[in-house]
C-alpha positions as CSV (number, residue, x, y, z in Angstrom):
1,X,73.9,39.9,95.7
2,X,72.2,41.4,92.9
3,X,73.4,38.1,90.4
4,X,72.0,36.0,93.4
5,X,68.6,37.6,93.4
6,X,68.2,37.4,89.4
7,X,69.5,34.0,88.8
8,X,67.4,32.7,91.2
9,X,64.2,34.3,89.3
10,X,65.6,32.5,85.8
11,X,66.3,29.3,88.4
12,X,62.4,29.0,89.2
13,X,61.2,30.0,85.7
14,X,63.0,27.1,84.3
15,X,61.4,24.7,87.1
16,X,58.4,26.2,86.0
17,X,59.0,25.0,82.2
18,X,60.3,21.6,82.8
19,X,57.5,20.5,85.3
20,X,55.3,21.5,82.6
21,X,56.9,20.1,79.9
22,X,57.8,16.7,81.9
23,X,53.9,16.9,82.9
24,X,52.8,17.0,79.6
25,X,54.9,14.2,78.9
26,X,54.5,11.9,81.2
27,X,50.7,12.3,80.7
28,X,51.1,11.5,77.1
29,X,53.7,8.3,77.6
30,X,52.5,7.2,81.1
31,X,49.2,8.1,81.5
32,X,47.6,7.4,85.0
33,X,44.3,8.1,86.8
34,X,45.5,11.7,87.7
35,X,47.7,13.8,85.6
36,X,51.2,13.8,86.1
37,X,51.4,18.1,85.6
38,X,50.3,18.1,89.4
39,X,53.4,16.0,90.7
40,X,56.0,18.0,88.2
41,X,54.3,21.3,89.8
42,X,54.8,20.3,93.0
43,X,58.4,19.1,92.5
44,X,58.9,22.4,90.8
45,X,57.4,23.9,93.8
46,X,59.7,22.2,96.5
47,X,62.9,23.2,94.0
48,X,62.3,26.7,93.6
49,X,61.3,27.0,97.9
50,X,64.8,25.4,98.0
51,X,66.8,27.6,95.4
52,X,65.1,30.7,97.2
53,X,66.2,29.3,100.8
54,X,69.9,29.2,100.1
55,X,69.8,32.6,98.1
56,X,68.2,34.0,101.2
57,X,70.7,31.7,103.7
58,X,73.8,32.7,101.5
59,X,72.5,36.8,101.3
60,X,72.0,36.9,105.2
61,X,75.8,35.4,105.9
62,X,77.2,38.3,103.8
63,X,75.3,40.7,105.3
64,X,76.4,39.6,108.5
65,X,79.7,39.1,107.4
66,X,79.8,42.8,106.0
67,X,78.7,43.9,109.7
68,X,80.9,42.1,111.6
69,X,83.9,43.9,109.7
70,X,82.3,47.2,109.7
71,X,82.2,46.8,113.3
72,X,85.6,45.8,113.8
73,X,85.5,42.6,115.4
């Protein structure tokens, strides 16, 4: 679980970098009346909310996984 939790950190730091990389260059090849880093930011955003969600969905089925043969049933 520990990989899960670490990999997604490196996951979301890369986001991070290629939204403001792609911002960057999108502002320089497309340029528009707002800047392009907001859209790649927010794309990032919705990426890393979803990498996080099935870390957390994936953690919570072991652990109840772990309980239910602990248990015995």
């Amino acid at each position: 679980m520990y990989a899960l939790v670490v990999g997604a950190n490196f996951e979301s730091i890369t986001y991070i970098i290629a939204a403001w990389f792609a911002g960057d260059w999108l502002d320089e090849n497309y340029p528009r009346d707002f800047t392009w880093s907001i859209v790649t930011y927010l794309l990032g955003l919705i990426l890393i909310i979803r990498s996080w969600y099935v870390m957390f969905r994936i953690m919570i089925r072991a652990q109840n996984r772990d309980k239910n043969e602990g248990s015995g049933s």
